[in-house]
PyMOL Python script that loads the backbone (N, CA, C, O; Angstrom):
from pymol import cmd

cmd.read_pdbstr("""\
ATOM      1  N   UNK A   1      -9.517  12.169  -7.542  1.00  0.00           N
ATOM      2  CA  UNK A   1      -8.921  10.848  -7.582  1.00  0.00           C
ATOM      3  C   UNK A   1      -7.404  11.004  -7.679  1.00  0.00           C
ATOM      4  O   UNK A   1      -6.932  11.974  -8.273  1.00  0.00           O
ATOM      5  N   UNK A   2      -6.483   9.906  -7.008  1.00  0.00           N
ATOM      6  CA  UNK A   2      -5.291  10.031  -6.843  1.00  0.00           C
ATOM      7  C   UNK A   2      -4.908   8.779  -6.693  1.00  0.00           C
ATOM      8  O   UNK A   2      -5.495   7.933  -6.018  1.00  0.00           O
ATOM      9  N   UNK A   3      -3.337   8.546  -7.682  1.00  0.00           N
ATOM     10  CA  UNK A   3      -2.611   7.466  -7.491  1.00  0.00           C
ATOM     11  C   UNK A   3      -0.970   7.970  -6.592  1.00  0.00           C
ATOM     12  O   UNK A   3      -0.113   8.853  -6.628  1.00  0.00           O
ATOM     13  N   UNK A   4      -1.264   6.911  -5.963  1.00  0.00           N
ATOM     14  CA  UNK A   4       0.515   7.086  -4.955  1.00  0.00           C
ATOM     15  C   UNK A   4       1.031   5.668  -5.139  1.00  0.00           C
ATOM     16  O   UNK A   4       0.352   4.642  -5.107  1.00  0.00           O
ATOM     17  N   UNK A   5       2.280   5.771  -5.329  1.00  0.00           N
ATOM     18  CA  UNK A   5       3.290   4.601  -5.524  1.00  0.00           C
ATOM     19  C   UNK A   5       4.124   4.230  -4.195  1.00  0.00           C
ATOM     20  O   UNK A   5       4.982   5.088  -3.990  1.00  0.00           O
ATOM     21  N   UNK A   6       4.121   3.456  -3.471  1.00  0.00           N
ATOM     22  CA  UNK A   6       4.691   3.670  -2.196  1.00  0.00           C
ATOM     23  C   UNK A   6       5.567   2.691  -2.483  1.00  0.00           C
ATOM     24  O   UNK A   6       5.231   1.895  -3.360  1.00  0.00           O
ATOM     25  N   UNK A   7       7.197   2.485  -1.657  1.00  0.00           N
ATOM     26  CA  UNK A   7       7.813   1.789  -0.750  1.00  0.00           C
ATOM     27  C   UNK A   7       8.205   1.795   0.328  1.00  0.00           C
ATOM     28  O   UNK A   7       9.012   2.656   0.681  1.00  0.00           O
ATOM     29  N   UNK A   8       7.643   0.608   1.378  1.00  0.00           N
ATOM     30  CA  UNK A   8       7.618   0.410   2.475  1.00  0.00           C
ATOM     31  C   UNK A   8       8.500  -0.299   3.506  1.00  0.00           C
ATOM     32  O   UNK A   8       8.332  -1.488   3.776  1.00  0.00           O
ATOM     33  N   UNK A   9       9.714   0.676   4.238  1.00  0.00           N
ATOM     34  CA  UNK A   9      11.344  -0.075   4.750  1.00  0.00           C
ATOM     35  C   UNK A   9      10.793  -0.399   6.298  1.00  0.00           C
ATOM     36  O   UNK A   9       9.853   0.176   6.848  1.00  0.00           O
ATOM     37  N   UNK A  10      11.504  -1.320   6.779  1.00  0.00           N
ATOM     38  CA  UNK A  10      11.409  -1.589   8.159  1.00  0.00           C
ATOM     39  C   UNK A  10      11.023  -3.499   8.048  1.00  0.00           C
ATOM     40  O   UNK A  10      11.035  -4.084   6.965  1.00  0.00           O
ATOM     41  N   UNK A  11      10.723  -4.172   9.323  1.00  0.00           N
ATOM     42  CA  UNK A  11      10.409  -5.420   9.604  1.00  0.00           C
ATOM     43  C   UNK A  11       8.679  -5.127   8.750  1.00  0.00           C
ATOM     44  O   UNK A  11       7.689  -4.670   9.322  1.00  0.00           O
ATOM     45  N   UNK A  12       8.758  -5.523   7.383  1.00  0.00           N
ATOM     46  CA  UNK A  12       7.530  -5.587   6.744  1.00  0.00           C
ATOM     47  C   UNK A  12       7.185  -6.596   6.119  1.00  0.00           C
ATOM     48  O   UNK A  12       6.053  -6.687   5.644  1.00  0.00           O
ATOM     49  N   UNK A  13       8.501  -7.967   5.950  1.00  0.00           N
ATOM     50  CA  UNK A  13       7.471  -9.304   5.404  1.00  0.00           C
ATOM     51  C   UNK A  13       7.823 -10.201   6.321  1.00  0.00           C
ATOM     52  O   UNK A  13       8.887 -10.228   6.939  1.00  0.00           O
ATOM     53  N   UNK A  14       6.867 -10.982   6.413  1.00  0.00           N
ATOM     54  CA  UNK A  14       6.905 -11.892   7.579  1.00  0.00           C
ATOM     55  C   UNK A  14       5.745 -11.862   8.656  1.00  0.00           C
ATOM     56  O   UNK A  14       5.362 -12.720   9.451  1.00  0.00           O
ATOM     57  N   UNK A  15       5.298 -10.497   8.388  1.00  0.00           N
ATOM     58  CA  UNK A  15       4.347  -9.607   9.423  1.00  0.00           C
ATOM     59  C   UNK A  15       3.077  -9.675   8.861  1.00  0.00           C
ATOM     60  O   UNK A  15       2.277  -8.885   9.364  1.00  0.00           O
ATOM     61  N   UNK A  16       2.532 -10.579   7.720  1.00  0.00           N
ATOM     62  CA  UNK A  16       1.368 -10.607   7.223  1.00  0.00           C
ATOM     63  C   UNK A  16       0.594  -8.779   6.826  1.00  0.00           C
ATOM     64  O   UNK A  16      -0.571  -8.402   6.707  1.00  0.00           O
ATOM     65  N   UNK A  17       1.988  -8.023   6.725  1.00  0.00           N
ATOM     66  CA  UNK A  17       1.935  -6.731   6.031  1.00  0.00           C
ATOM     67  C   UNK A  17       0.892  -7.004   4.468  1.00  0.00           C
ATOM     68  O   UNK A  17      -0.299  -6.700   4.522  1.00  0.00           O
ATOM     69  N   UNK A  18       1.399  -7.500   3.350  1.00  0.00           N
ATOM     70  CA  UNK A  18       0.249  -8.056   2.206  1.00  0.00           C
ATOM     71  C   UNK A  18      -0.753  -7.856   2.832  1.00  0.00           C
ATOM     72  O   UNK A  18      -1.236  -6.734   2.979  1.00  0.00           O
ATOM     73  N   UNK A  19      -1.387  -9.258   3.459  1.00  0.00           N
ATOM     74  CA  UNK A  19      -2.700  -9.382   3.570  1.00  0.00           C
ATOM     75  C   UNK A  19      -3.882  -8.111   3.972  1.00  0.00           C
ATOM     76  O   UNK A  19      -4.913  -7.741   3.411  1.00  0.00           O
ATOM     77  N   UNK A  20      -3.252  -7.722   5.072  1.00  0.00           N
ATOM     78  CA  UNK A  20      -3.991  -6.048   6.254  1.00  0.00           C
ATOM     79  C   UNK A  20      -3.721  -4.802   5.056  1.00  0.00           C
ATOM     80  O   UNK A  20      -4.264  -3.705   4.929  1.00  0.00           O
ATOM     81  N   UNK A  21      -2.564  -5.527   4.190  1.00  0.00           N
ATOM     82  CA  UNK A  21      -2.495  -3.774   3.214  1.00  0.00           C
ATOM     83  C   UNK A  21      -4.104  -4.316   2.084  1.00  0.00           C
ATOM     84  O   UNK A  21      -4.823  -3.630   1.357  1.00  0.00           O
ATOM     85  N   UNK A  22      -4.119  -5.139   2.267  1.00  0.00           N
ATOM     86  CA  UNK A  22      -5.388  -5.506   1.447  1.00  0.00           C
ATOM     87  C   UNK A  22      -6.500  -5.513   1.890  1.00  0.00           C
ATOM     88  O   UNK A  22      -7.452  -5.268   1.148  1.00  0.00           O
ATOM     89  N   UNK A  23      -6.651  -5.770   3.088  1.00  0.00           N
ATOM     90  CA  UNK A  23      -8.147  -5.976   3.580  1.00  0.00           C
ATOM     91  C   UNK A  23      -8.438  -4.174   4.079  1.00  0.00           C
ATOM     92  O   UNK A  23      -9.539  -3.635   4.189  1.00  0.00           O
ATOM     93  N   UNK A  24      -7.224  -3.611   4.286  1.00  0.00           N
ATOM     94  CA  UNK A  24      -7.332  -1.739   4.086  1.00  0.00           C
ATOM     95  C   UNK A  24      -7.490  -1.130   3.159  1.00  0.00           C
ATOM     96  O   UNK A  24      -8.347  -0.248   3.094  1.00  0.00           O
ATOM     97  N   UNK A  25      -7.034  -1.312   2.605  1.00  0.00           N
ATOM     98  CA  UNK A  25      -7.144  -0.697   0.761  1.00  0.00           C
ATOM     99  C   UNK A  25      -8.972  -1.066   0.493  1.00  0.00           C
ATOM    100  O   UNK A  25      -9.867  -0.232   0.357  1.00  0.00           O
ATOM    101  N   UNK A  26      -9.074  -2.335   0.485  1.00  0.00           N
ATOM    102  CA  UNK A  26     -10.467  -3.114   0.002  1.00  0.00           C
ATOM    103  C   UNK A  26     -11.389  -2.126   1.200  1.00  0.00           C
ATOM    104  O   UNK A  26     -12.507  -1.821   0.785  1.00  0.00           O
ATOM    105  N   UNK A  27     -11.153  -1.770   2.169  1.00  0.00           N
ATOM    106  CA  UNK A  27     -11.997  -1.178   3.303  1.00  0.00           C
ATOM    107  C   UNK A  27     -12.235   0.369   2.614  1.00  0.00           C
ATOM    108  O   UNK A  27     -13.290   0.997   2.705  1.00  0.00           O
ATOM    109  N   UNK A  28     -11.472   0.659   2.172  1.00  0.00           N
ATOM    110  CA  UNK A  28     -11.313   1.853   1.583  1.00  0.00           C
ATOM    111  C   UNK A  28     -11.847   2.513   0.178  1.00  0.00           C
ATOM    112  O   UNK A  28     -11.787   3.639  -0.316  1.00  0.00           O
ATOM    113  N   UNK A  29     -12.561   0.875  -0.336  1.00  0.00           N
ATOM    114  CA  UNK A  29     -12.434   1.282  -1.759  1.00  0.00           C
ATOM    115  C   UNK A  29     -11.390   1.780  -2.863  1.00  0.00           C
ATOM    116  O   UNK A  29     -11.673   2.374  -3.903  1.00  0.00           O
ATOM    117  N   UNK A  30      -9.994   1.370  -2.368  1.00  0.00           N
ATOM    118  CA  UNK A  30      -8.992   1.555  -3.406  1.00  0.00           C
ATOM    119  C   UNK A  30      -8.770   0.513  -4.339  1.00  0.00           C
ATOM    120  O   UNK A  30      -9.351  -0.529  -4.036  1.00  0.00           O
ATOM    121  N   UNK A  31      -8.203   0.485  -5.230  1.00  0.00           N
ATOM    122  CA  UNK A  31      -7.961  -0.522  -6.390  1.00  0.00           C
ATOM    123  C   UNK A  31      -6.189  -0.088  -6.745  1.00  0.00           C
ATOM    124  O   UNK A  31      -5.655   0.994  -6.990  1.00  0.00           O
ATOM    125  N   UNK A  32      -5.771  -1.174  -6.657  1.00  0.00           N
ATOM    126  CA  UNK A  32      -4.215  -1.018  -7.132  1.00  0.00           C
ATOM    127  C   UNK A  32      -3.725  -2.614  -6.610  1.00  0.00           C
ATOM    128  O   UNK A  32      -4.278  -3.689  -6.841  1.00  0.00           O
ATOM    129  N   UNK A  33      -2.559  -2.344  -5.876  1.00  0.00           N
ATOM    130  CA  UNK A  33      -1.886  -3.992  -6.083  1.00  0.00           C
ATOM    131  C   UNK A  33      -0.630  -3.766  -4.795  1.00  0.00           C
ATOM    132  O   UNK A  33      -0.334  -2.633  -4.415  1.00  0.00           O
ATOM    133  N   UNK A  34      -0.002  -4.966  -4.243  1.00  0.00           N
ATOM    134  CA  UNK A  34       0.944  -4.600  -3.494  1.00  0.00           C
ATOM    135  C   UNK A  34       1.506  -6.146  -3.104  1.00  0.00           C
ATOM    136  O   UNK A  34       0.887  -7.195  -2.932  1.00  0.00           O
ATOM    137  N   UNK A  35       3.235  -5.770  -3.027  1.00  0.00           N
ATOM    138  CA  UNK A  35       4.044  -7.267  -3.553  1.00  0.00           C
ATOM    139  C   UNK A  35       5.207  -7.063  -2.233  1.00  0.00           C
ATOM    140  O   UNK A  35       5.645  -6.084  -1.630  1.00  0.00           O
ATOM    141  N   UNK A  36       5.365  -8.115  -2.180  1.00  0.00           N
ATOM    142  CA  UNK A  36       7.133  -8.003  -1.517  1.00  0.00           C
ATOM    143  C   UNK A  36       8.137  -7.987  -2.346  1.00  0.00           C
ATOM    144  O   UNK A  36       8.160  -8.684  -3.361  1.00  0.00           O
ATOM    145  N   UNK A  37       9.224  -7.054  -1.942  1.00  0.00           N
ATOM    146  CA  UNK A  37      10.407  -6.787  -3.070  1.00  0.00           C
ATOM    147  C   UNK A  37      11.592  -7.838  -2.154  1.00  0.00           C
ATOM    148  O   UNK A  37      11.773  -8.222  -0.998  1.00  0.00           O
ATOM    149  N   UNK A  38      12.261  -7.997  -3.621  1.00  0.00           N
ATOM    150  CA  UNK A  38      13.145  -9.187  -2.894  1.00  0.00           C
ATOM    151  C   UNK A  38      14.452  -7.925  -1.834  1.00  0.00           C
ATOM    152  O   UNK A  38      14.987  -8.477  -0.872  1.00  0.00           O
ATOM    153  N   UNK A  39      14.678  -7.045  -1.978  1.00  0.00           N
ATOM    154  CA  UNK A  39      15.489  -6.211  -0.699  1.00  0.00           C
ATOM    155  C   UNK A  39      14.641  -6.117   0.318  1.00  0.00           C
ATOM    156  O   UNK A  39      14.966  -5.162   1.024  1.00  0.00           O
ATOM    157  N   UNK A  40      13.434  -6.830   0.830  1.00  0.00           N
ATOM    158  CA  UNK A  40      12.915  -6.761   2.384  1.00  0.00           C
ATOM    159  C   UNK A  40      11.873  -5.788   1.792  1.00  0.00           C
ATOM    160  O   UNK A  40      10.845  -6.269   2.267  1.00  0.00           O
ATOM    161  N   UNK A  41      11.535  -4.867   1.154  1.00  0.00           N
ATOM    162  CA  UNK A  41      10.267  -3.649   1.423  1.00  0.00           C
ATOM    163  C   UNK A  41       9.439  -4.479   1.061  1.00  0.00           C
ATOM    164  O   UNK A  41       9.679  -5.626   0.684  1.00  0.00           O
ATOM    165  N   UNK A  42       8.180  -3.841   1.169  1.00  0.00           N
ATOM    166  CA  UNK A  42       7.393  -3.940   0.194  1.00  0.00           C
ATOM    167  C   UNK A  42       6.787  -2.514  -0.803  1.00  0.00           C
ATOM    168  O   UNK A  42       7.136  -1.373  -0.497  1.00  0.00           O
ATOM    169  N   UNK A  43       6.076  -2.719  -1.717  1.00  0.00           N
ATOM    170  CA  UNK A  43       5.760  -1.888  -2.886  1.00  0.00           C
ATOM    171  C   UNK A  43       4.208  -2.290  -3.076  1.00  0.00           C
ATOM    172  O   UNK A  43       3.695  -3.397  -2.915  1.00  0.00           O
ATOM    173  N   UNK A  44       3.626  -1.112  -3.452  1.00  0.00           N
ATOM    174  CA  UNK A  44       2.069  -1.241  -3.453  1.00  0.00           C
ATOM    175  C   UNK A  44       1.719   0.188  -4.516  1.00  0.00           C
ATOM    176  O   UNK A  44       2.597   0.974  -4.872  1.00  0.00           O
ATOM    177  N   UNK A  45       0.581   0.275  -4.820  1.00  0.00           N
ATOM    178  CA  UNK A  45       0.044   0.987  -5.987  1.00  0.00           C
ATOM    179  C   UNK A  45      -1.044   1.293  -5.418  1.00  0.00           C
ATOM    180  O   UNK A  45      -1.546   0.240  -5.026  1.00  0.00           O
ATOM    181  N   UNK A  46      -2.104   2.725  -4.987  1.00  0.00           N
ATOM    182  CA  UNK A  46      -3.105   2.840  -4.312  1.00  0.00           C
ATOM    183  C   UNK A  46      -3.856   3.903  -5.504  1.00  0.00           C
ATOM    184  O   UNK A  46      -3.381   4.974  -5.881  1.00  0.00           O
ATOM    185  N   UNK A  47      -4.825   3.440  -5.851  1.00  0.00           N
ATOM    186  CA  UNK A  47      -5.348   4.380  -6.483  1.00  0.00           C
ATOM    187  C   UNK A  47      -7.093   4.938  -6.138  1.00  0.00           C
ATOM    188  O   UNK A  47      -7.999   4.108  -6.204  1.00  0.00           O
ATOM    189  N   UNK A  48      -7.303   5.984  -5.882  1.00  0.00           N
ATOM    190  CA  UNK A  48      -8.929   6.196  -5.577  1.00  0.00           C
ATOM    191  C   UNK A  48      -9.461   7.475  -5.246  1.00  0.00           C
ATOM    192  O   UNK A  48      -9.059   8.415  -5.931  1.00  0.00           O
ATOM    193  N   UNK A  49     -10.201   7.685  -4.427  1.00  0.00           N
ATOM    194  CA  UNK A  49     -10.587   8.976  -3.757  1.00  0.00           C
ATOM    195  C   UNK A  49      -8.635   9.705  -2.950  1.00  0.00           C
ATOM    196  O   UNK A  49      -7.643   9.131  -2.500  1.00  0.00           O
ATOM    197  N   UNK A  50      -8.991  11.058  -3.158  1.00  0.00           N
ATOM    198  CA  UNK A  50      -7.803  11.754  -2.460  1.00  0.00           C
ATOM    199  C   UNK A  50      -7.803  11.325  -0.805  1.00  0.00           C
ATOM    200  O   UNK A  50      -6.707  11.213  -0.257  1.00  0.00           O
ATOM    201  N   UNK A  51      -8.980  11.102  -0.066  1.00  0.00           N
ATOM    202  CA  UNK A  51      -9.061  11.557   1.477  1.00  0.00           C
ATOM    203  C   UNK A  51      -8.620   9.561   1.360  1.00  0.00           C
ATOM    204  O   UNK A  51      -7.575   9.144   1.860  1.00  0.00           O
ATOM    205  N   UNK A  52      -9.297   8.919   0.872  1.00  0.00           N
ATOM    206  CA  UNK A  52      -9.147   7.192   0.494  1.00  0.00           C
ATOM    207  C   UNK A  52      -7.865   7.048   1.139  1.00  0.00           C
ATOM    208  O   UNK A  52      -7.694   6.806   2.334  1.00  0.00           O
ATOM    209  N   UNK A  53      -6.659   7.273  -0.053  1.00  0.00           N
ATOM    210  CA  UNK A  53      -5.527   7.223  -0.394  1.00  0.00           C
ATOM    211  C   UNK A  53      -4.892   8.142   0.783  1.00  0.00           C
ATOM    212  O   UNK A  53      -4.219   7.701   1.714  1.00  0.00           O
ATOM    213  N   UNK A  54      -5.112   9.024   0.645  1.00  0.00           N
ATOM    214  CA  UNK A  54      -4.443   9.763   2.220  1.00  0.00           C
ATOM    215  C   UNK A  54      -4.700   8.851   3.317  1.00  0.00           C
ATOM    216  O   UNK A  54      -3.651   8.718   3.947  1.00  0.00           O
ATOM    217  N   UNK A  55      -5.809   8.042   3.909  1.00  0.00           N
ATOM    218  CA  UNK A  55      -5.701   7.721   5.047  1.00  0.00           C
ATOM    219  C   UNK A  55      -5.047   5.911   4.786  1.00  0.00           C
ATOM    220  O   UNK A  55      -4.713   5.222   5.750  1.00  0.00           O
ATOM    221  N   UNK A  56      -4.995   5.548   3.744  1.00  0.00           N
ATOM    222  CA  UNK A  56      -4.010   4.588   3.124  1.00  0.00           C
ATOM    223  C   UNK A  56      -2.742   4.797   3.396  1.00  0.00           C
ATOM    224  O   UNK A  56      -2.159   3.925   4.039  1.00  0.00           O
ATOM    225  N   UNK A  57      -1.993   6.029   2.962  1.00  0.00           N
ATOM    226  CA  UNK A  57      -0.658   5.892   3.216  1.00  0.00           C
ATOM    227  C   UNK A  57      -0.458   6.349   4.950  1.00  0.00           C
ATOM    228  O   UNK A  57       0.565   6.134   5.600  1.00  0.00           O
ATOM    229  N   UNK A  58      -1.557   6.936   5.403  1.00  0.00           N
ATOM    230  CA  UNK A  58      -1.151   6.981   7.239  1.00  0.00           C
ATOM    231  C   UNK A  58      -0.917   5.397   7.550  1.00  0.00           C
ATOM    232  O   UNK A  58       0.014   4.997   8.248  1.00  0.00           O
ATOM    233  N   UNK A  59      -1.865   4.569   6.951  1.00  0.00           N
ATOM    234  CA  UNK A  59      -2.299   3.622   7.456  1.00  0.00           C
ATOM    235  C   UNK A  59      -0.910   2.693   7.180  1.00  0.00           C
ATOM    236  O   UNK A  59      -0.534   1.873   8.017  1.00  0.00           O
ATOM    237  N   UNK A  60      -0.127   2.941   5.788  1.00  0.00           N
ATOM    238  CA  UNK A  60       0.504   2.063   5.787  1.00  0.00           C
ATOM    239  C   UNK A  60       2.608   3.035   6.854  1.00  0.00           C
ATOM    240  O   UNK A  60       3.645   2.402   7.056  1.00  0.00           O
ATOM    241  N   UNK A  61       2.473   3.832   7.037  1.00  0.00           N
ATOM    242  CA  UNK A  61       2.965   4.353   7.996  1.00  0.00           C
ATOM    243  C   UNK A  61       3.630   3.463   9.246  1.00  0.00           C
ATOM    244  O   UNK A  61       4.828   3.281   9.464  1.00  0.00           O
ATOM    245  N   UNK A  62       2.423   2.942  10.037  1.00  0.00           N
ATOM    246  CA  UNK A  62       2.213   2.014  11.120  1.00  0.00           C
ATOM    247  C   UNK A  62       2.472   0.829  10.539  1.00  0.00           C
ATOM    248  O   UNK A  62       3.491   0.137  10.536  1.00  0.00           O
ATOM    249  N   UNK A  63       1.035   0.638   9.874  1.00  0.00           N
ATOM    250  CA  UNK A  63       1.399  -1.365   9.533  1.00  0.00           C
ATOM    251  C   UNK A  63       0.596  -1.750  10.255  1.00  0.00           C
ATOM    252  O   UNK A  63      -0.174  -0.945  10.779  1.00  0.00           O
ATOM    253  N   UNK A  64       0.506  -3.277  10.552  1.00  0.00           N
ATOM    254  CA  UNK A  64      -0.215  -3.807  11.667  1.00  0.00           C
ATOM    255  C   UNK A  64       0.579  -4.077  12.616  1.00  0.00           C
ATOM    256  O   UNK A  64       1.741  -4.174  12.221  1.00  0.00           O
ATOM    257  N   UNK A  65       0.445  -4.233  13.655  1.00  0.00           N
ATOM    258  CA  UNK A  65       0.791  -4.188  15.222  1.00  0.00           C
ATOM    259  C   UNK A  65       1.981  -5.582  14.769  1.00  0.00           C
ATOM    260  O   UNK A  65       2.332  -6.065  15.845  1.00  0.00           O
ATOM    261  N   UNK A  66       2.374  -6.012  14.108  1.00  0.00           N
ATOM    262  CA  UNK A  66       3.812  -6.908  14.380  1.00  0.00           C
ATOM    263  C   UNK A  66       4.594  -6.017  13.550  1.00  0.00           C
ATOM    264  O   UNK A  66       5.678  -5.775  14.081  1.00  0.00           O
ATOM    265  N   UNK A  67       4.444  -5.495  12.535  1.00  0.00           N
ATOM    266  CA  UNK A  67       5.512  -4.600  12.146  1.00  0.00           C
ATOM    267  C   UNK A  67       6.048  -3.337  12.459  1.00  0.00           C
ATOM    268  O   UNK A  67       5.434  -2.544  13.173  1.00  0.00           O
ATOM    269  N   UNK A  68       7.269  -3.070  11.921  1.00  0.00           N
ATOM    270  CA  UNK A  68       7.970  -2.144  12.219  1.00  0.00           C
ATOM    271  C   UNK A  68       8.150  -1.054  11.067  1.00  0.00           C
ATOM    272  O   UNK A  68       9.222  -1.093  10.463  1.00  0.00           O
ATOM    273  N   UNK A  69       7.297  -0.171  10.730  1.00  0.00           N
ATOM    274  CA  UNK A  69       8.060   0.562   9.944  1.00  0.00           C
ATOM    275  C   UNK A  69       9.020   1.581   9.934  1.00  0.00           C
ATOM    276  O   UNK A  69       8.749   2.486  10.724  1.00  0.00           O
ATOM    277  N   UNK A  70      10.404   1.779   9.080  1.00  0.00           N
ATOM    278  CA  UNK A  70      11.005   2.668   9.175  1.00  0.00           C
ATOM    279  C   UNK A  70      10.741   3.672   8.519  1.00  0.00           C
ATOM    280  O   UNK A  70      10.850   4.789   9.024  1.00  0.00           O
ATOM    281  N   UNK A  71      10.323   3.481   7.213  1.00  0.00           N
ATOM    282  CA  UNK A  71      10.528   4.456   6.158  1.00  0.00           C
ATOM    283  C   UNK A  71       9.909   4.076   4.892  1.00  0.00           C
ATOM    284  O   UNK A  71      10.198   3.116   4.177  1.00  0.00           O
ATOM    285  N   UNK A  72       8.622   5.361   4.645  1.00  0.00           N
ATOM    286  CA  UNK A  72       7.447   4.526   3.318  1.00  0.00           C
ATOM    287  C   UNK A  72       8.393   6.323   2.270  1.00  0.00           C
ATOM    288  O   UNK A  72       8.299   7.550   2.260  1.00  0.00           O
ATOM    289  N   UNK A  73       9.031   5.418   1.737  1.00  0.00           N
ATOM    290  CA  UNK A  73       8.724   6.090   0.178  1.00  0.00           C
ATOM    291  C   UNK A  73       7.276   6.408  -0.668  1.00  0.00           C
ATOM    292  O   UNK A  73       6.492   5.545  -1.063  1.00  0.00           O
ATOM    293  N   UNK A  74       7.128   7.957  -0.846  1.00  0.00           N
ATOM    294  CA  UNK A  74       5.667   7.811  -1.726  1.00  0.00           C
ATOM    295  C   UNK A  74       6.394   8.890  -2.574  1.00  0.00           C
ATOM    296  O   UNK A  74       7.284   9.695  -2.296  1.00  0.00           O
ATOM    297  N   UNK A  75       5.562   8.567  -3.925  1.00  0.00           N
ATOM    298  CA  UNK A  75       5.512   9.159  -5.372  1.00  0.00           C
ATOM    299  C   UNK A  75       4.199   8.970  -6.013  1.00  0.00           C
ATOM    300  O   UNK A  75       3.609   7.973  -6.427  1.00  0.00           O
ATOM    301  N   UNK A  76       3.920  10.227  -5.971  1.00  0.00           N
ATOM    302  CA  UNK A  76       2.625  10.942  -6.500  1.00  0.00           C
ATOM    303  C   UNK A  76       2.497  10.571  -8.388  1.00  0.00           C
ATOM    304  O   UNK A  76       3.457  11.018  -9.015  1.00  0.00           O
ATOM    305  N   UNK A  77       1.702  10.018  -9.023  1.00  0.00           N
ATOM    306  CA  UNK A  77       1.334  10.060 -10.289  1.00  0.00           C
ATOM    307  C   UNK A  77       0.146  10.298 -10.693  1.00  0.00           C
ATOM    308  O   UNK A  77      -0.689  10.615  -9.846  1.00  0.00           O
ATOM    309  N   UNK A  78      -0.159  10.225 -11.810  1.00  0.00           N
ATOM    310  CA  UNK A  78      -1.243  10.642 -12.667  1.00  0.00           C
ATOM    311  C   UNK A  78      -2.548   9.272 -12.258  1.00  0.00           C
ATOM    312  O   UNK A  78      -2.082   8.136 -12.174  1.00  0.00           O
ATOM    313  N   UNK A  79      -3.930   9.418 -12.051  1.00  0.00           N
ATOM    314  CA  UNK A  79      -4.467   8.435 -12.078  1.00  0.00           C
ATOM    315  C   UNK A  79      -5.371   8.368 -13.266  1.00  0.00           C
ATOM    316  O   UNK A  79      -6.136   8.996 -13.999  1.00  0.00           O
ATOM    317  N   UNK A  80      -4.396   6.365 -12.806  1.00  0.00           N
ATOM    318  CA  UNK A  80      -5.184   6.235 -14.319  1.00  0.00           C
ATOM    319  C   UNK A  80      -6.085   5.355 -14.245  1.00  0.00           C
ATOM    320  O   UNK A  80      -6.697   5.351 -15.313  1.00  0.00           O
ATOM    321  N   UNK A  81      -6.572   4.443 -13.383  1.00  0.00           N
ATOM    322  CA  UNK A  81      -8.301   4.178 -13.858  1.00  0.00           C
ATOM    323  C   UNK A  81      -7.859   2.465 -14.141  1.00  0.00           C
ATOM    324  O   UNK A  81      -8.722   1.612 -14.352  1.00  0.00           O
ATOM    325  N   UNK A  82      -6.750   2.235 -14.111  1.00  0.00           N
ATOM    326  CA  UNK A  82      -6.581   0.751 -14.835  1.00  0.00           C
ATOM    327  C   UNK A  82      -7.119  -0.446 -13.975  1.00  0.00           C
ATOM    328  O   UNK A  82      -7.646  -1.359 -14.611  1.00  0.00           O
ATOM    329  N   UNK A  83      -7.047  -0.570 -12.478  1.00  0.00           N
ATOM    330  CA  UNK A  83      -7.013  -1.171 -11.855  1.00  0.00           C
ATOM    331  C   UNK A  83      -8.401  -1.547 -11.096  1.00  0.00           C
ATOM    332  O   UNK A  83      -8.846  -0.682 -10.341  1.00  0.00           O
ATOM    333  N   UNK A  84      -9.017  -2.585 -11.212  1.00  0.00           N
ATOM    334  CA  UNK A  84     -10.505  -2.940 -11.320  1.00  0.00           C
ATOM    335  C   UNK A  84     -10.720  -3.295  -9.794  1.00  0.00           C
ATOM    336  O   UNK A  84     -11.859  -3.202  -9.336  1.00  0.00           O
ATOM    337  N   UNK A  85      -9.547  -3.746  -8.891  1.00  0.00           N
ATOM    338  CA  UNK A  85      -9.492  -4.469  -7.576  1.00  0.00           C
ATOM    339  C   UNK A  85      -8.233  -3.889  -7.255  1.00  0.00           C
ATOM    340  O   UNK A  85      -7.609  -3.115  -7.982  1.00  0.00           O
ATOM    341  N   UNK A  86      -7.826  -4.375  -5.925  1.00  0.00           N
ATOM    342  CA  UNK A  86      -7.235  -4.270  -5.077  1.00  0.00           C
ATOM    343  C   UNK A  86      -6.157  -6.035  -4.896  1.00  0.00           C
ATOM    344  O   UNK A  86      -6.760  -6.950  -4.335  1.00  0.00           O
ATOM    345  N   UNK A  87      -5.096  -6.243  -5.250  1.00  0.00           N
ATOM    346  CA  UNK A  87      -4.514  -7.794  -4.743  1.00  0.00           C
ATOM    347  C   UNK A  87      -3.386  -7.473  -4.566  1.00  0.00           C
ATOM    348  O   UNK A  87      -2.812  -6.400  -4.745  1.00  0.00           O
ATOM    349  N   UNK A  88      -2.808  -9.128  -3.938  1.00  0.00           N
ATOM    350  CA  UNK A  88      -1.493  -9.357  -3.917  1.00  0.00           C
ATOM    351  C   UNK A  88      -0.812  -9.948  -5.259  1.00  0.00           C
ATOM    352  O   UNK A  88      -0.874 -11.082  -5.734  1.00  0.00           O
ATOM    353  N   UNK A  89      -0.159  -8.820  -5.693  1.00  0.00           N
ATOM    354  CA  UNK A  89       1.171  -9.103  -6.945  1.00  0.00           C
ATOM    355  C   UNK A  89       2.315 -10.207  -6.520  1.00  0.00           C
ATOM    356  O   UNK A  89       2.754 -10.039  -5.382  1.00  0.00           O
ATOM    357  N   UNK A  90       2.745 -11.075  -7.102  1.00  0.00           N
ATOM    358  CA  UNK A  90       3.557 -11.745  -6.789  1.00  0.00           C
ATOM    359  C   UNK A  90       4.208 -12.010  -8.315  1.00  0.00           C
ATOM    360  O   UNK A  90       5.190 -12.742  -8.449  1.00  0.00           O
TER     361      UNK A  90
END
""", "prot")
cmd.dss("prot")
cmd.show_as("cartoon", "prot")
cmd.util.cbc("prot")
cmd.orient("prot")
């Protein structure tokens, strides 16, 4: 099991980025959370299986077909088990 902390640069709100990072994560069986930051990224919390979470952060890489990503910040932490679901933080 593995938690990654991501931020996500490029054309990412506006693009219904939230919603697809959720209905992926939830496809995946991850549990964590993911928000828009007021500088344009967004920020998300993935926690679950290692191979899960690996094909999570490919996934959030791309985006869905209206966005653009430039550049996903990830930082590796300790998992901790807190997170029961998968939502949008606001």
């Amino acid at each position: 099991m593995k938690r990654m902390h991501v931020f996500i640069s490029g054309r990412v709100q506006g693009v219904a980025f939230r919603h697809y990072t959720v209905k992926t994560a939830l496809s995946l069986n991850l549990r964590g959370w993911v928000r828009n930051l007021d500088d344009g990224r967004v920020e998300a919390v993935f926690e679950g299986d290692d191979s899960a979470v690996d094909t999570m952060l490919a996934w959030c890489r791309k985006g869905p077909s209206s966005a653009r990503v430039t550049l996903v910040d990830v930082q590796e932490g300790p998992f901790s088990g807190q997170y029961k679901d998968f939502k949008i933080k606001f």
